[in-house]
C-alpha positions in Angstrom: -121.3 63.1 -35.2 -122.4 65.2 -38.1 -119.8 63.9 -40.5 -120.9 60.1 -39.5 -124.2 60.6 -40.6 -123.0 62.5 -43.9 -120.9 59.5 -44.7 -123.4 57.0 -43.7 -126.0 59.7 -46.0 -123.3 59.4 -49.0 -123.1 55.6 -48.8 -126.9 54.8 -49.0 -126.8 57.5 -51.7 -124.0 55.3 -53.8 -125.3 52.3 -53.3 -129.2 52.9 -54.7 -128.1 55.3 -57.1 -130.3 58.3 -55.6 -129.2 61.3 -53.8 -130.1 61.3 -50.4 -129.2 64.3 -47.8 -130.7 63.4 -43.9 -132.8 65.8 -42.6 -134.0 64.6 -39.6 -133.0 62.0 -37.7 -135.3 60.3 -34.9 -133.8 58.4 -32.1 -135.7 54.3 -31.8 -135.7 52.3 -28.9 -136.1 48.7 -28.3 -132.3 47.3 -28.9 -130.2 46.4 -26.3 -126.9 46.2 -28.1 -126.9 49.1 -30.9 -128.8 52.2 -30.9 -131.3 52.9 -33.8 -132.0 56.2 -35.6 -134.4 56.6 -38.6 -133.0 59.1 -40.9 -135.4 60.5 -43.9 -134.9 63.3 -46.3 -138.7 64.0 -46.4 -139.0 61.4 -49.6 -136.8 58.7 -48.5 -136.6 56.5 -44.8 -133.8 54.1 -43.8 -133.4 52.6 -40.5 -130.2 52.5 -39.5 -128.0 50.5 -36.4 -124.8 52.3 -35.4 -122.6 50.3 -32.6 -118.1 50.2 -32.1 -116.5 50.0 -35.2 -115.5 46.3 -33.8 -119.4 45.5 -34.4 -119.0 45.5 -38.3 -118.9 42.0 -39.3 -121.7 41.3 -36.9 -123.6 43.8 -39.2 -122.3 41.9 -42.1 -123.5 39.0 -41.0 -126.9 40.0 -40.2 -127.0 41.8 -43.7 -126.3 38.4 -45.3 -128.5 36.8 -43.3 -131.3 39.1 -43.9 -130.5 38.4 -47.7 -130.4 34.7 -47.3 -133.9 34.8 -45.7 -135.3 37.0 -48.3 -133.6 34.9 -51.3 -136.4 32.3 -50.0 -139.1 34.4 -51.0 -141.4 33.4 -47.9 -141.1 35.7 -45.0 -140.6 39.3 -45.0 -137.7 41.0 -43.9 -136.1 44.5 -43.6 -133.7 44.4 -46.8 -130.6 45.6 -46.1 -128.6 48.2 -48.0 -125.4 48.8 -47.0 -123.1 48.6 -43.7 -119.5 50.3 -43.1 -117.4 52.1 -40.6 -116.8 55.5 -40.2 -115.0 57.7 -37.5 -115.2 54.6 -35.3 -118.3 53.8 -35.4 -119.9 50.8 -37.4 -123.2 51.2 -39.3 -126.1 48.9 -41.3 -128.7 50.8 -43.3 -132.3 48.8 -43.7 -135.1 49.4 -45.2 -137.6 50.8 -43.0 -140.6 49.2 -42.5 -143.5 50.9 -40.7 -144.1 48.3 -38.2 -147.1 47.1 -35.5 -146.9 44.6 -33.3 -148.1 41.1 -34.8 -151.6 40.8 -34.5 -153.5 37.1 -34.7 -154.0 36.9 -38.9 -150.2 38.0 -39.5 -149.1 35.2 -36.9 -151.3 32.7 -38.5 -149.5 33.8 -42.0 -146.3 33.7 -40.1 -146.8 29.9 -39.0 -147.6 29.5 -42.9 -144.6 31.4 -44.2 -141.9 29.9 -41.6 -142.8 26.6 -42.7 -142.0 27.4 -45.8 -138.6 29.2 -44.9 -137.6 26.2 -42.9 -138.3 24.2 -46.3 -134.9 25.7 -47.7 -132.1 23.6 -46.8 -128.3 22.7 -48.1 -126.5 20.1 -47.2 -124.6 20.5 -44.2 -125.8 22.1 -40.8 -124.1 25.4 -39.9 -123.5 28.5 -42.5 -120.3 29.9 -44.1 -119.7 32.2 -41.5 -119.9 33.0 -38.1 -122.3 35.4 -36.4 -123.5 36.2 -33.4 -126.6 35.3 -31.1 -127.6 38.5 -29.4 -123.6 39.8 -28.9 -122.5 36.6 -27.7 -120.3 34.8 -30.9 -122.6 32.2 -32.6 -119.6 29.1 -34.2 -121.3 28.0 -37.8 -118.5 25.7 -38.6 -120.4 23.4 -41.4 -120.5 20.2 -40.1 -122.9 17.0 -41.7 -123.9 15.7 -37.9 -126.4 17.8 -36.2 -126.2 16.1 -32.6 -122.2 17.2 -32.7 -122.9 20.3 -34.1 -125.1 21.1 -31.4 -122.9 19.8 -29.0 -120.1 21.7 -29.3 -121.1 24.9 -31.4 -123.8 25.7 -29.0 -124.3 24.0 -26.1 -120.6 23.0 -25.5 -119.5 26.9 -26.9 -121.9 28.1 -24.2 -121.6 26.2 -21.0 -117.6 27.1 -21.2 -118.5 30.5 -21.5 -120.7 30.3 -18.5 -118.2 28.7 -16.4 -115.7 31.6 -16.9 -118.5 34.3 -15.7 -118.9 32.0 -12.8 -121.6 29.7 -13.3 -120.1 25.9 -13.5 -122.7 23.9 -15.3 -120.1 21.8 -16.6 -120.6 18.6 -14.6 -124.2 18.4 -15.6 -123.8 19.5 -19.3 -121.0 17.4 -19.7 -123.2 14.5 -18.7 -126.1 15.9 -21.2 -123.7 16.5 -24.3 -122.6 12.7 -23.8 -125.7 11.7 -24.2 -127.1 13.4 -26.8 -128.1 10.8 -29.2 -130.9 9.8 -27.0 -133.1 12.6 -28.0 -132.4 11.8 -31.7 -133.0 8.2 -32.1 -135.7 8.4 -34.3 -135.2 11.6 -35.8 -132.8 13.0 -38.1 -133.8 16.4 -38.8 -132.6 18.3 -42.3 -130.3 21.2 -42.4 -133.2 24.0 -42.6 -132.4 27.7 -42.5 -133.3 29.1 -39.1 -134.0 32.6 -38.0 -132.0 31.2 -35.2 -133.1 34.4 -32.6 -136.9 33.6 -33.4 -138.4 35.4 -30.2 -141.9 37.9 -30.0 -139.4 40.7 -30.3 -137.9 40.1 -33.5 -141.4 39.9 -35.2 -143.5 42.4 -36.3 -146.3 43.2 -38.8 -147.1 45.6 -42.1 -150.8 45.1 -41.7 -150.9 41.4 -41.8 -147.6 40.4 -43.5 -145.6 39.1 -41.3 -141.9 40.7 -40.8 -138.9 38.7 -39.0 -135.5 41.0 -38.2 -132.6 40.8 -36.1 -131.5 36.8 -37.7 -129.4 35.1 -36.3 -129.1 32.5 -39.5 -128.1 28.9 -39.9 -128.9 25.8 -41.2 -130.2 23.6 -38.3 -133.2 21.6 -37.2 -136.5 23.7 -37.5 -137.6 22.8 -34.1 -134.9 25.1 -32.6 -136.9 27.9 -34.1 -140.3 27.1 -33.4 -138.9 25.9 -29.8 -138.2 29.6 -29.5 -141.5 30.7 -30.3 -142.3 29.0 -27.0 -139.4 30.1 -24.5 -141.1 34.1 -24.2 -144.4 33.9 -25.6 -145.9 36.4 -28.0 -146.6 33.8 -30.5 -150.5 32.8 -30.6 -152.3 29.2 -30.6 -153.2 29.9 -34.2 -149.1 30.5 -35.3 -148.6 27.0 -34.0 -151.7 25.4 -35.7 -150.6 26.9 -39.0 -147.1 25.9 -38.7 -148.4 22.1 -37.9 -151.0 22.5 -40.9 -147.8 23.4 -43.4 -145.3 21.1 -42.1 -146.1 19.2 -38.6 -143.3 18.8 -36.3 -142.0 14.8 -35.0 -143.6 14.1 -31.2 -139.7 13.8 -29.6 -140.3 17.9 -30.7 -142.0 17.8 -27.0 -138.7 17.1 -24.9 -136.2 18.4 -27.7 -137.9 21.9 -27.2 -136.0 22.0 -23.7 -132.7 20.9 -26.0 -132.7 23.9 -27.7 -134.0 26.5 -25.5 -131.2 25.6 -23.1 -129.0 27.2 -25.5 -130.7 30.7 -25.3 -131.3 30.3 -21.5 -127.5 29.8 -21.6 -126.4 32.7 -23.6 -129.1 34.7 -21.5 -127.0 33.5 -18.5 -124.0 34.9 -20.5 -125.5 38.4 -21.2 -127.4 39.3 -18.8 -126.9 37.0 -15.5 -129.0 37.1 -12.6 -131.8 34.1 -12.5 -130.8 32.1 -16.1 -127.7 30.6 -14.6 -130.5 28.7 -11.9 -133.2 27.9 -15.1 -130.1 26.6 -17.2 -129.2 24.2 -14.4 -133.5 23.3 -14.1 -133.6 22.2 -17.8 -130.5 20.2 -17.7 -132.1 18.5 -14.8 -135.0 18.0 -16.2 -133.2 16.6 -19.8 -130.9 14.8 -17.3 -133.9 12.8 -16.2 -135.2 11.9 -19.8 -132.3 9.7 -20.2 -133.2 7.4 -17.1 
């Protein structure tokens, strides 16, 4: 293991142009899918995700993501340094950040600052490449309609996957996808970029700046992110006011919430199992009945 951190040591050292040698290494927890180690030198910290050497373009993508994020100038992220393989391992250096939980000011910023995010746009809805929500594979095919994206990058993409780890919601989410176009009759959302993974535990706070991590990016409608916000909890009253202040969201935002937090429910099902498959089949009853 003591040659993957040297190479991993050598890499950041080559890309900022400083010399770096770890000295200690300290073990983080938190993650479900990679582990995490900070490694310092006594001057310098990095924060660094290790997973199979099959991981790597998932750390690509989320370095890319993290970039695309930054590149708007509005909420903070970890910026990433480099990613690579060595001796079967992948890896993604990131700056570390010493990070508290959000408290209420740095949510309040947050709603503030997302807004502003979600105000970057392009013109078709997807990215230009794939990556993945949690582990599962997350399709970004560009496409300019956002209720077929939907349908078949994420909620299509996910209720096949759930039928072949036993759960057949296909009847019902069959009857949903067709259907579709009711929940956007009146509203034609813009291609925003999304955090896309926007839950309590991929937000922190230096102080009271905000920090978002772990994206899972594409363009898309902003309500699937602030819909997230809602699916866990961890995001205050005040986050929501200030979102609404900046940029307030369309009333069909109260049922479409479900629409997109069905997807996550989903890919829970998909991970983890257990009780999701049961609250994926509630929601698409309770969309179901929406359409009269």
């Amino acid at each position: 293991m003591d040659t993957t951190w040297t190479a991993i040591a050598q890499h950041v050292a080559a890309t900022t142009g400083t010399p770096f040698t770890i000295r200690s290494r300290q073990a983080v927890g938190g993650g479900c899918i990679n582990s995490a180690t900070v490694v310092q030198d006594g001057r310098q910290r990095y924060f660094v995700k290790l997973n199979d050497a099959a991981r790597l373009s998932m750390f690509e993508a989320e370095a890319e993501g993290l970039e695309e994020i930054a590149q708007t100038r509005s909420v903070r992220v970890p910026l990433p340094l480099c990613a690579g393989m060595v001796d079967g391992s992948a890896y993604l250096v990131l700056e570390h950040l010493d990070l508290e939980s959000a408290g209420t000011r740095s949510l309040e910023r947050l709603g503030h600052e997302l807004a502003q995010m979600h105000r970057a746009t392009q013109k078709l809805f997807g990215w230009h490449r794939d990556n993945t929500i949690g582990s599962t594979p997350q399709i970004n095919t560009p496409g300019a309609d956002w209720v077929e994206f939907w349908r078949e990058h994420r909620l299509g993409f996910q209720l096949r996957l759930a039928a072949r780890h036993g759960r057949d919601l296909l009847r019902q989410g069959e009857r949903l996808m067709a259907d579709l176009d009711h929940f956007f009759r009146s509203y034609r959302p813009a291609p925003s970029l999304l955090h896309g993974d926007l839950w309590g535990g991929n937000v922190g706070a230096t102080g009271q700046q905000p920090v978002i991590f772990d994206p899972a990016v594409y363009y898309g409608d902003r309500e699937a992110d602030i819909a997230m916000t809602e699916l866990f909890g961890g995001f205050s009253a005040r986050f929501h006011r200030a979102y609404g202040e900046a940029w307030p969201l369309d009333d069909g935002y109260k049922v479409r919430k479900t629409l997109y937090n069905l997807y996550h429910i989903l890919n829970h099902f998909n991970l983890f199992g257990g009780g999701y498959g049961s609250q994926a089949e509630r929601m698409i009853d309770s969309l179901l009945s929406e359409l009269g």
